[in-house]
Biopython code that builds the backbone (N, CA, C, O; Angstrom):
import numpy as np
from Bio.PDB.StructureBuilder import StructureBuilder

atoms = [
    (1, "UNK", "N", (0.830, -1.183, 0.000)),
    (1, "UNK", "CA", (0.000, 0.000, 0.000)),
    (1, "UNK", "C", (0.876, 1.249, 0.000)),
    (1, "UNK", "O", (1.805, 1.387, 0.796)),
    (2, "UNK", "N", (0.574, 2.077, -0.846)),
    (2, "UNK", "CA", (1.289, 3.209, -1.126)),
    (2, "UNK", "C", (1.169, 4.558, 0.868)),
    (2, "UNK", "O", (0.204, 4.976, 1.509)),
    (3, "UNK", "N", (2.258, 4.665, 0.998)),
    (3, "UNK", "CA", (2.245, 5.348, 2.001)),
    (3, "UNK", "C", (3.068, 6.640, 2.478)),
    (3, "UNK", "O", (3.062, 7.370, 3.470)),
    (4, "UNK", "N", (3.897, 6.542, 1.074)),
    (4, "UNK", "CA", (4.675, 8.029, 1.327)),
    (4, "UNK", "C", (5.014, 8.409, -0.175)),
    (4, "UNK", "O", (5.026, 7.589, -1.093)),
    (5, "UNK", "N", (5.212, 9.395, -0.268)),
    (5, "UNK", "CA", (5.125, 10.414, -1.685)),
    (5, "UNK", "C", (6.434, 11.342, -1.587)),
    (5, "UNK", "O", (7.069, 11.461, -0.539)),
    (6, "UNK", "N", (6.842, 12.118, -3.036)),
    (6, "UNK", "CA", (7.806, 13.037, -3.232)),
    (6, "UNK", "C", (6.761, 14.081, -3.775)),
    (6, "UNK", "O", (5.804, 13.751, -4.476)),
    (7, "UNK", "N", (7.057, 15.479, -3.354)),
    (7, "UNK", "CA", (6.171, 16.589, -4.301)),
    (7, "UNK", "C", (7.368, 17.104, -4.191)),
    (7, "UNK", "O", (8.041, 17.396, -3.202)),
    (8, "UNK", "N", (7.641, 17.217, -5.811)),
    (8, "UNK", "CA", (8.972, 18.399, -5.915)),
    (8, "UNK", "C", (8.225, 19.535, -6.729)),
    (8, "UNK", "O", (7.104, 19.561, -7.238)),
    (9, "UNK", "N", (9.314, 20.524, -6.663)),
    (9, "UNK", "CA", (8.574, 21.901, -7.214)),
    (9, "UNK", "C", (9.290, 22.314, -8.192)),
    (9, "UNK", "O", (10.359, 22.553, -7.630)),
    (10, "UNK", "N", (9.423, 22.557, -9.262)),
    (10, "UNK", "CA", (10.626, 23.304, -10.203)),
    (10, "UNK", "C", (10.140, 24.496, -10.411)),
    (10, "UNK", "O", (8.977, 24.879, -10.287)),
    (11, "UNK", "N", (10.916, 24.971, -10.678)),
    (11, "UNK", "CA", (10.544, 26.659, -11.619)),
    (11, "UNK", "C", (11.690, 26.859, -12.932)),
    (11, "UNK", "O", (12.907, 26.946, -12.771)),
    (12, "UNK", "N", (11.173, 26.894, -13.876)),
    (12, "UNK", "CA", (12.062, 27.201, -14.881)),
    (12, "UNK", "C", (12.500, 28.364, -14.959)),
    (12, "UNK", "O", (11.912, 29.392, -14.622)),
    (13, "UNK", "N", (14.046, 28.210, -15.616)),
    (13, "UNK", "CA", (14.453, 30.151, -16.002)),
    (13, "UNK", "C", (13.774, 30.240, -17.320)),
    (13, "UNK", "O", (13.396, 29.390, -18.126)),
    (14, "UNK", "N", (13.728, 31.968, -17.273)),
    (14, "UNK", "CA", (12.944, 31.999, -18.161)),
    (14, "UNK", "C", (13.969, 31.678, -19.893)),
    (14, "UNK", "O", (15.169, 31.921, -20.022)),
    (15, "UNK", "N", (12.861, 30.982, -21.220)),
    (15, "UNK", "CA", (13.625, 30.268, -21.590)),
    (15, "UNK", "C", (13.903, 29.420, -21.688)),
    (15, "UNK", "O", (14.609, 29.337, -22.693)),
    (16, "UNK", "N", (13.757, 28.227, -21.035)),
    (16, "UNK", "CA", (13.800, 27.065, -20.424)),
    (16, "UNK", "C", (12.962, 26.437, -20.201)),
    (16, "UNK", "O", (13.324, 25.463, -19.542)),
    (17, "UNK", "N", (11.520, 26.458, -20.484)),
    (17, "UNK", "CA", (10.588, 25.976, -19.868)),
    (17, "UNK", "C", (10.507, 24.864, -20.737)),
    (17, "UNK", "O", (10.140, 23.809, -20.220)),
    (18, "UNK", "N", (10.803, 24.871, -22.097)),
    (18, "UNK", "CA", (10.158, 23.861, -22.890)),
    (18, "UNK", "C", (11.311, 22.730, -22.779)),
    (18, "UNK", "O", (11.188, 21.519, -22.962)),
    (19, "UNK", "N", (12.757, 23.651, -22.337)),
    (19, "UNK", "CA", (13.860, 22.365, -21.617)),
    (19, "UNK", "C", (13.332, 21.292, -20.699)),
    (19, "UNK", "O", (13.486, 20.071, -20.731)),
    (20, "UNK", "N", (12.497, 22.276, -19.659)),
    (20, "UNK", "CA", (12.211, 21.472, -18.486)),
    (20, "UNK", "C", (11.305, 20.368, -18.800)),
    (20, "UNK", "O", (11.566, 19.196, -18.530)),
    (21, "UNK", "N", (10.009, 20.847, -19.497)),
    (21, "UNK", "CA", (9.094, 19.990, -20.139)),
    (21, "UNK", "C", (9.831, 18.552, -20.673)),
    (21, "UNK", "O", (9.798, 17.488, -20.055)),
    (22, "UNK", "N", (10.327, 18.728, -21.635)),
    (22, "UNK", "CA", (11.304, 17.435, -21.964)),
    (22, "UNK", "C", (12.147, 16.919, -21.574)),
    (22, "UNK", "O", (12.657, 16.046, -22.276)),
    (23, "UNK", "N", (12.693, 17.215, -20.273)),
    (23, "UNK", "CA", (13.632, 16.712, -19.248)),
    (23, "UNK", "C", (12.302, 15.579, -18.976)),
    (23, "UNK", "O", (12.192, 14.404, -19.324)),
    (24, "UNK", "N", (11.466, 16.382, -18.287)),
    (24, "UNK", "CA", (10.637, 15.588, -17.456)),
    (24, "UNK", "C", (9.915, 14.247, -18.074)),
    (24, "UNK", "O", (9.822, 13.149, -17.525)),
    (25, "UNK", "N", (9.318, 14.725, -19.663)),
    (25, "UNK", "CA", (9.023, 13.646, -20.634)),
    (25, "UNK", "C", (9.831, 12.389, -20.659)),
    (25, "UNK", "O", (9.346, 11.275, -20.855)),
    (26, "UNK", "N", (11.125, 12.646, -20.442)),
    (26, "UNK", "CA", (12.226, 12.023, -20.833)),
    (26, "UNK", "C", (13.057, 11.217, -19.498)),
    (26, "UNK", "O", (14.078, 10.529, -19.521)),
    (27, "UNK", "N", (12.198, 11.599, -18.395)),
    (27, "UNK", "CA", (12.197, 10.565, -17.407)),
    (27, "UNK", "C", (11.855, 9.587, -16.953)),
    (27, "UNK", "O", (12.459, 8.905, -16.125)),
    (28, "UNK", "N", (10.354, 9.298, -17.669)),
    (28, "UNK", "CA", (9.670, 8.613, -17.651)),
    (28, "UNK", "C", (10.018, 7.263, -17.666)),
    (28, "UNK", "O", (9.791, 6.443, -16.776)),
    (29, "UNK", "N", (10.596, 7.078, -18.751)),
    (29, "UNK", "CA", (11.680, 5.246, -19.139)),
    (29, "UNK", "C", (12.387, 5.124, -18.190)),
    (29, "UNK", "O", (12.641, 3.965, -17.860)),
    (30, "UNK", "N", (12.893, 6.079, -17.502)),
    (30, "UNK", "CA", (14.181, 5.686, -16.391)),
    (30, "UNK", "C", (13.012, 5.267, -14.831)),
    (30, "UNK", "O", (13.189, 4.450, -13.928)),
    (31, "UNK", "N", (11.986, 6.134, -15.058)),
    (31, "UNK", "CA", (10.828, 5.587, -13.420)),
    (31, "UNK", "C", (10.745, 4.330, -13.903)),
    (31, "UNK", "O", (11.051, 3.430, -13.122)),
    (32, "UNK", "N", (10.399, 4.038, -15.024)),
    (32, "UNK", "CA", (9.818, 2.787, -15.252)),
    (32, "UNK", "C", (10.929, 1.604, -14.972)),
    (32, "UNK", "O", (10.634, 0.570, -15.571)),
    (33, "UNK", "N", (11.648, 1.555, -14.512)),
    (33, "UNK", "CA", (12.667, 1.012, -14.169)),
    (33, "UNK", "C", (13.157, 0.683, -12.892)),
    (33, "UNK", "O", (13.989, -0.124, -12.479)),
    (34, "UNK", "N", (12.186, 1.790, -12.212)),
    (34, "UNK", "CA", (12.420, 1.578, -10.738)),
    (34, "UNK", "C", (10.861, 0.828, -9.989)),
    (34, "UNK", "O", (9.779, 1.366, -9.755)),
    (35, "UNK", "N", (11.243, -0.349, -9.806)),
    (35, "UNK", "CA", (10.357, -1.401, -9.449)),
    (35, "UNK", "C", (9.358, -1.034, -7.748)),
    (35, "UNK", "O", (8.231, -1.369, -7.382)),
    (36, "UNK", "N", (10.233, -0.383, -7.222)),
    (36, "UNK", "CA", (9.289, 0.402, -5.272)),
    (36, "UNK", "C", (8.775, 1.904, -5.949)),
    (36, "UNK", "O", (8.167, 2.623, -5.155)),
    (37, "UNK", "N", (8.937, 2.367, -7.149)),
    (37, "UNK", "CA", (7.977, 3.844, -7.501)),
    (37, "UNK", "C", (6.997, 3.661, -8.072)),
    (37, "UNK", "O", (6.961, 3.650, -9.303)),
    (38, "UNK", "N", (5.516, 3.390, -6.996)),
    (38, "UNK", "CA", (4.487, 2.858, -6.699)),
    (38, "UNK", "C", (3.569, 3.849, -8.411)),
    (38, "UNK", "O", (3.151, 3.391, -9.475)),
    (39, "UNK", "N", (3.613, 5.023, -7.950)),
    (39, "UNK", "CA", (3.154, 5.996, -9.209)),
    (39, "UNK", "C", (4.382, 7.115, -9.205)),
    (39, "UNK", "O", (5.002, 7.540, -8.230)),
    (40, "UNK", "N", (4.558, 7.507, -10.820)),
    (40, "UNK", "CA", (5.044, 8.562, -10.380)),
    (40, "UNK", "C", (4.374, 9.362, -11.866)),
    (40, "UNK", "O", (4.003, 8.858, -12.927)),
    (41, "UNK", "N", (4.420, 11.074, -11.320)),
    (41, "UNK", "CA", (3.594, 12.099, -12.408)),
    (41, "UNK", "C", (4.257, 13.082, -12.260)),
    (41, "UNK", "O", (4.406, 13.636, -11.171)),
    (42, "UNK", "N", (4.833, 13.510, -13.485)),
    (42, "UNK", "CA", (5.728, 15.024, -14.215)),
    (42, "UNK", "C", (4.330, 15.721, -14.694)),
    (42, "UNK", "O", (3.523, 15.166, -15.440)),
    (43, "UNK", "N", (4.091, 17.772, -13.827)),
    (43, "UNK", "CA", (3.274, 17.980, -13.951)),
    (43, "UNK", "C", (3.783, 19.624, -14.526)),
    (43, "UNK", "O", (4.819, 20.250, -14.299)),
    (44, "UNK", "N", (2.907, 19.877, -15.120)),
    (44, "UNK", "CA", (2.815, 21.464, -15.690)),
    (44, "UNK", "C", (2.021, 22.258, -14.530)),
    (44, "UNK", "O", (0.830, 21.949, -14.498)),
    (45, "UNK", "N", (2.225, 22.748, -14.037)),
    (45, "UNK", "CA", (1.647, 23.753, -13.094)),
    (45, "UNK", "C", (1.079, 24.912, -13.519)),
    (45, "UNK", "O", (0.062, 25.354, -12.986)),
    (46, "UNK", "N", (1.948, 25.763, -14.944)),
    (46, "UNK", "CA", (2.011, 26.866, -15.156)),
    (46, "UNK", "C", (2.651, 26.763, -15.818)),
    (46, "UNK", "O", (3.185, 25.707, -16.159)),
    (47, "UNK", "N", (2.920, 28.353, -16.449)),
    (47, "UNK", "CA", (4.002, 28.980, -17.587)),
    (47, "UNK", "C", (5.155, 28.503, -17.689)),
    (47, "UNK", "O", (5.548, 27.994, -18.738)),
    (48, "UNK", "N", (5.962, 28.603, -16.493)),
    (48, "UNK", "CA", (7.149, 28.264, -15.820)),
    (48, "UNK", "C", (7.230, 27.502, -14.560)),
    (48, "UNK", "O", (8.238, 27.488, -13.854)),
    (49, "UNK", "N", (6.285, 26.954, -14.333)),
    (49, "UNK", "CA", (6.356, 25.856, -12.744)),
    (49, "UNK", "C", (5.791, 24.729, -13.300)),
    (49, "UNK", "O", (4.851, 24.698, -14.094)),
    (50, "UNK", "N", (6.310, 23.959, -12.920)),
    (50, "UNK", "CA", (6.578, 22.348, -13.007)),
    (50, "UNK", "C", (6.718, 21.248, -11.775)),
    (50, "UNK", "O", (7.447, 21.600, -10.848)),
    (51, "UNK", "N", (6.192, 20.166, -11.698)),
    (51, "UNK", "CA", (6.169, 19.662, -10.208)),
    (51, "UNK", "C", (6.655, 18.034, -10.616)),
    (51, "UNK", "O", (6.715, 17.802, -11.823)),
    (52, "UNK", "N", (6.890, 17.270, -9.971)),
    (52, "UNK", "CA", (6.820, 15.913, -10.361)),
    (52, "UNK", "C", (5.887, 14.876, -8.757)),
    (52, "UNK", "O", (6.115, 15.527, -7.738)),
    (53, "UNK", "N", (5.390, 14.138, -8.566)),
    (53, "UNK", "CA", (4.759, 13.941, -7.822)),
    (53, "UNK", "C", (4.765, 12.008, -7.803)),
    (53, "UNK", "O", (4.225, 11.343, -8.687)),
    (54, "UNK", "N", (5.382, 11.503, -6.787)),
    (54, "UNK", "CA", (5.441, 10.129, -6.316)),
    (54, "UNK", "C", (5.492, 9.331, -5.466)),
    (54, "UNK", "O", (5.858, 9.595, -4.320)),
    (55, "UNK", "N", (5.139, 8.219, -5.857)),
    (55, "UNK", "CA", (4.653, 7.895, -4.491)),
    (55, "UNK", "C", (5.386, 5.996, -4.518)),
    (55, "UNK", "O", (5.703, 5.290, -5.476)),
    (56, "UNK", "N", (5.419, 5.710, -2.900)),
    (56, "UNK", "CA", (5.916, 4.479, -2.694)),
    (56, "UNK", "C", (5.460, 3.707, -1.245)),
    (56, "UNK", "O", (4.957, 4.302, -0.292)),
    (57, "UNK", "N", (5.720, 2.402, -1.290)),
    (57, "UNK", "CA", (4.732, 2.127, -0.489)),
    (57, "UNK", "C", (5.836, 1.960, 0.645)),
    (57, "UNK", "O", (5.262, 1.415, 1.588)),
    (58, "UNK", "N", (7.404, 2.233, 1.022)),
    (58, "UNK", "CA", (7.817, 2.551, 2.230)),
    (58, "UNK", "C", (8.928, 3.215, 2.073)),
    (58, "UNK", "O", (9.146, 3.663, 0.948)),
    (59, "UNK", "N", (9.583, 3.371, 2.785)),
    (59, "UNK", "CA", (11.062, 4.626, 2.954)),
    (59, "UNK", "C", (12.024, 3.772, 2.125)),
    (59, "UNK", "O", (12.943, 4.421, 1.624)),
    (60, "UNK", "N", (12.016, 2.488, 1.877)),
    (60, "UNK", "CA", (13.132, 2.194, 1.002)),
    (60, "UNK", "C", (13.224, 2.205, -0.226)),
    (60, "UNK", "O", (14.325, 2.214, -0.777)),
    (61, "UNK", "N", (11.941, 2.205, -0.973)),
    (61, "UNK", "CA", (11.945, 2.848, -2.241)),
    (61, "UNK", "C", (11.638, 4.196, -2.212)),
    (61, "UNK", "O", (11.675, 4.687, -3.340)),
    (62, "UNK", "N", (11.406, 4.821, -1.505)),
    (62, "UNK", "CA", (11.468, 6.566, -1.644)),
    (62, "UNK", "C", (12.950, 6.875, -1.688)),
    (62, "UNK", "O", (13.375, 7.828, -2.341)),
    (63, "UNK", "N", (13.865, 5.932, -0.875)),
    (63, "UNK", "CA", (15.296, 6.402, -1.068)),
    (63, "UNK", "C", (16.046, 6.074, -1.909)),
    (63, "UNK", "O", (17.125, 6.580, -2.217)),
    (64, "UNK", "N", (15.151, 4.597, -2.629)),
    (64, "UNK", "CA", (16.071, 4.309, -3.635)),
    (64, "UNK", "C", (15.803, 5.228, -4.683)),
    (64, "UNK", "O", (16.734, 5.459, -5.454)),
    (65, "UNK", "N", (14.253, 6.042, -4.944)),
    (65, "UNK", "CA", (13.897, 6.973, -6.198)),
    (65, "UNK", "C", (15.058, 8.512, -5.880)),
    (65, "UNK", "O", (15.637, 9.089, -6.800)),
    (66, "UNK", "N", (15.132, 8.784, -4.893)),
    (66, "UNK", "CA", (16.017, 9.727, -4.538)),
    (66, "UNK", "C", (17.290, 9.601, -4.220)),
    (66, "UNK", "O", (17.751, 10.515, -3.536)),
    (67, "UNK", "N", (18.216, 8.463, -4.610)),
    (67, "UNK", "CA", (19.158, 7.909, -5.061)),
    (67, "UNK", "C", (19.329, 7.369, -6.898)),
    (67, "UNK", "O", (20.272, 6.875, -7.516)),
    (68, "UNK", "N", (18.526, 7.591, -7.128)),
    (68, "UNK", "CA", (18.353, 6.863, -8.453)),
    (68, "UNK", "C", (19.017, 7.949, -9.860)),
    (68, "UNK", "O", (19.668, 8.993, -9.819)),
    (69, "UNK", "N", (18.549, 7.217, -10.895)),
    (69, "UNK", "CA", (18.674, 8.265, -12.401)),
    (69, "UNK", "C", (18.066, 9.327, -12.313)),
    (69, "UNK", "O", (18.801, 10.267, -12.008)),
    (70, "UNK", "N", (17.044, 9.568, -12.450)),
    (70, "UNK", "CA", (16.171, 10.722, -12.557)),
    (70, "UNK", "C", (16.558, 11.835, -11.634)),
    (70, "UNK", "O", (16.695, 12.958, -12.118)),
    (71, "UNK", "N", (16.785, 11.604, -10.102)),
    (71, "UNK", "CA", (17.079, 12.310, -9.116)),
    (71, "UNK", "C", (18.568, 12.944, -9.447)),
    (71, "UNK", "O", (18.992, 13.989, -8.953)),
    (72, "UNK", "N", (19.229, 12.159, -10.320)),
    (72, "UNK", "CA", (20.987, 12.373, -10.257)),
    (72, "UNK", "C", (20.840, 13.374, -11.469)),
    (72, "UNK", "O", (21.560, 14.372, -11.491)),
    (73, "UNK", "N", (19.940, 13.142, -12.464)),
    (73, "UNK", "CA", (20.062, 13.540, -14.141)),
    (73, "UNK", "C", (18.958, 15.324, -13.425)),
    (73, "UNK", "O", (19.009, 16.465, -13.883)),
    (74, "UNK", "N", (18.417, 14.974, -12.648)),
    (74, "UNK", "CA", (18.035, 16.597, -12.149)),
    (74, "UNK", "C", (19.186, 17.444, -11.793)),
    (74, "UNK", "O", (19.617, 18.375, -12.474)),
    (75, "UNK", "N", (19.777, 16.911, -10.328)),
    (75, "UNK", "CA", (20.512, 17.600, -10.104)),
    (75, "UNK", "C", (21.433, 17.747, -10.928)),
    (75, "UNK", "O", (22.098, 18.666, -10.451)),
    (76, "UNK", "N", (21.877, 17.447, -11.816)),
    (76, "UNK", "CA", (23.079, 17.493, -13.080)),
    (76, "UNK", "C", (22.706, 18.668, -13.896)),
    (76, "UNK", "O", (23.619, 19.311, -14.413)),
    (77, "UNK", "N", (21.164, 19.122, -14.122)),
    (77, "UNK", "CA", (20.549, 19.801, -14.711)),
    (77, "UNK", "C", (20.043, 21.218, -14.406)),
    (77, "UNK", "O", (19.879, 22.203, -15.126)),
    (78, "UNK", "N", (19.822, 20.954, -12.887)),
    (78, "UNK", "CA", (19.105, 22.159, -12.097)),
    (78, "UNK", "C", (19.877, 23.519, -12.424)),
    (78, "UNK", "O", (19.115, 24.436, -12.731)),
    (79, "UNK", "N", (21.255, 23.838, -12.418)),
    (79, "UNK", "CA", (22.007, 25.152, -12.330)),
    (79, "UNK", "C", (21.369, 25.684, -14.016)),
    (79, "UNK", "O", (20.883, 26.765, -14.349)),
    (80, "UNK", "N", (21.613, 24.471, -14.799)),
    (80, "UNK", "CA", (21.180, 24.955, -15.894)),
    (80, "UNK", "C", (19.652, 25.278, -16.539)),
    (80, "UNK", "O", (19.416, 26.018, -17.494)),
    (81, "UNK", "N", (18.678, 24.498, -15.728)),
    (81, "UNK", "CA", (17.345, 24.830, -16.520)),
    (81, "UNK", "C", (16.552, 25.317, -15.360)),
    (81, "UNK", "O", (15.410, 25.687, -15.632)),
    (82, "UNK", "N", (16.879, 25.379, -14.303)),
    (82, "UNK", "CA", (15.917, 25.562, -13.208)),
    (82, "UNK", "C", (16.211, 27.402, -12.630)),
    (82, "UNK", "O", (17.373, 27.801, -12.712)),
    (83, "UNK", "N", (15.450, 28.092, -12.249)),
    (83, "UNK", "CA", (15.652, 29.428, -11.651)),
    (83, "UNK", "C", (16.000, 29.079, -10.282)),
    (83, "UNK", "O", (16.960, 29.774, -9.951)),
    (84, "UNK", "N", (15.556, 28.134, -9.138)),
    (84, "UNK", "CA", (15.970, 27.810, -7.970)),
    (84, "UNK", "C", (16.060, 26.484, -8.014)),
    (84, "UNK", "O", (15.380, 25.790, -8.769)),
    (85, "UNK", "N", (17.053, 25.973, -7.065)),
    (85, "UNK", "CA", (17.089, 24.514, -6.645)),
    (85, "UNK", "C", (15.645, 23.863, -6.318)),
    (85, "UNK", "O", (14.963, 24.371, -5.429)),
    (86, "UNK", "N", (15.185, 22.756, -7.026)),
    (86, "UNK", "CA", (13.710, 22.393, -6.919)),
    (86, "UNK", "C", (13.960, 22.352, -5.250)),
    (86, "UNK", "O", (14.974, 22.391, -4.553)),
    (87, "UNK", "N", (12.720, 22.269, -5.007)),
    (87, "UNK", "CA", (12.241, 22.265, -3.516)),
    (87, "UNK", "C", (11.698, 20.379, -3.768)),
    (87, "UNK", "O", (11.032, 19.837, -4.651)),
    (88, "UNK", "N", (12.374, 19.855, -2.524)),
    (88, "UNK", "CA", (11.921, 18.292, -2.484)),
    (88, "UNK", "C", (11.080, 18.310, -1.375)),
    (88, "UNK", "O", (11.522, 18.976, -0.439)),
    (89, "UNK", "N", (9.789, 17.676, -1.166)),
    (89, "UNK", "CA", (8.755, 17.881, 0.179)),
    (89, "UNK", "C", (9.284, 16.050, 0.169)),
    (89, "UNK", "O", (9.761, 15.298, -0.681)),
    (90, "UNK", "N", (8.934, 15.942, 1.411)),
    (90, "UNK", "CA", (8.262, 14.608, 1.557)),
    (90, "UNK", "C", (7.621, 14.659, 2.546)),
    (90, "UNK", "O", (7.882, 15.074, 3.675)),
    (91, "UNK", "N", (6.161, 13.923, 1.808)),
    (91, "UNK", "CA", (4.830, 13.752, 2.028)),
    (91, "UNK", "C", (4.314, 12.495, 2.642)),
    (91, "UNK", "O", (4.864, 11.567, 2.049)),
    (92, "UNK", "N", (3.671, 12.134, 3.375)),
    (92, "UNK", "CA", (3.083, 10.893, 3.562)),
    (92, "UNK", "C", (1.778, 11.218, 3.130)),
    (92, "UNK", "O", (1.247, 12.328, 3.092)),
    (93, "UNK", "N", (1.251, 9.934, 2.757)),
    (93, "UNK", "CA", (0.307, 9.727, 1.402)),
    (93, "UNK", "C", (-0.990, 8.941, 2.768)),
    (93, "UNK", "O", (-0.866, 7.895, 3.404)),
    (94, "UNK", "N", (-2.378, 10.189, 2.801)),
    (94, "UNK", "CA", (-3.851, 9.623, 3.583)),
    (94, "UNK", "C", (-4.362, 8.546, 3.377)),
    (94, "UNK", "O", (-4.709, 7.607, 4.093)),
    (95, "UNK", "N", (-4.396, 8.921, 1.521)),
    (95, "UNK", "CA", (-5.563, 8.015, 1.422)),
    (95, "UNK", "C", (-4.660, 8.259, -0.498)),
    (95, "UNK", "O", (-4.020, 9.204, -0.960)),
    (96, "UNK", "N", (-5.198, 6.444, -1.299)),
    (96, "UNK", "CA", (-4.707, 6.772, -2.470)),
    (96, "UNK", "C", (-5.735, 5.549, -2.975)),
    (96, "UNK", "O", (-6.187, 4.614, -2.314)),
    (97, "UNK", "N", (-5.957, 5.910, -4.474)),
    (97, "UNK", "CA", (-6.826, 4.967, -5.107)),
    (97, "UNK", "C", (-5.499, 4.892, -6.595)),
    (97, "UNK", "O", (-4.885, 5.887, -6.981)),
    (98, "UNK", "N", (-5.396, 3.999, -6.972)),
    (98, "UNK", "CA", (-4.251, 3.403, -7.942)),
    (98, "UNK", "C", (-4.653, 2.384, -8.514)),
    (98, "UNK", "O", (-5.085, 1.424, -7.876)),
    (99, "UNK", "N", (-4.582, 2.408, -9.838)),
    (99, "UNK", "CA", (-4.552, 0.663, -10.463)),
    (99, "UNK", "C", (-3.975, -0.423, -10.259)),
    (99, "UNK", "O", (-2.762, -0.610, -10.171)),
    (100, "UNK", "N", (-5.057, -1.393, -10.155)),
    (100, "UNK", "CA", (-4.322, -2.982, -9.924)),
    (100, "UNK", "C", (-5.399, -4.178, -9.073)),
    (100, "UNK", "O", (-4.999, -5.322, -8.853)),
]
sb = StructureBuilder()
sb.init_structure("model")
sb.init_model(0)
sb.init_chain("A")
sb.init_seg("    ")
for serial, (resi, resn, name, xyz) in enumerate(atoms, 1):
    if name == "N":
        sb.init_residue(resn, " ", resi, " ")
    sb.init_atom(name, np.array(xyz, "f"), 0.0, 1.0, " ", f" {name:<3s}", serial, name[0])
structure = sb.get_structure()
């Protein structure tokens, strides 16, 4: 059962937004790869804000997603497409309805 989540926040520089967009597109194959990232969703917020949002069903795949590709290929990226260092929350997850 899914019980804890990532809400990250991006903000693009300006310029960059359609970078960020396809960063995020382009993560997708690498989640899919990680077998404890219960759901995960790259979101448009806005003009320039961007979020990604995931979830897992305990602390050892939340650390392995925040150890992983995606997490490493951000930070590799952030100075260059991001206006601030994304903001990482972690969330524990109430209530969730998911396929299966």
């Amino acid at each position: 059962m899914v019980k804890l989540a990532l809400y990250v926040h991006l903000e693009a520089k300006p310029g960059k937004e359609q970078e960020v967009e396809d960063f995020l597109l382009g993560g997708l194959p690498l989640v899919e790869q990680e077998p404890a990232t219960a759901a995960w969703f790259a979101l448009k917020l806005g003009p320039s804000a961007f979020g990604i949002f995931d979830a897992f069903d305990d602390e050892a795949g939340r650390d392995a997603h925040l150890n992983g590709k995606v997490a490493a290929a951000l930070m590799a990226k952030a100075g260059e497409l991001l206006a601030s260092p994304p903001s990482i929350n972690k969330v524990d997850v109430l209530a969730a309805k998911l396929p299966g």
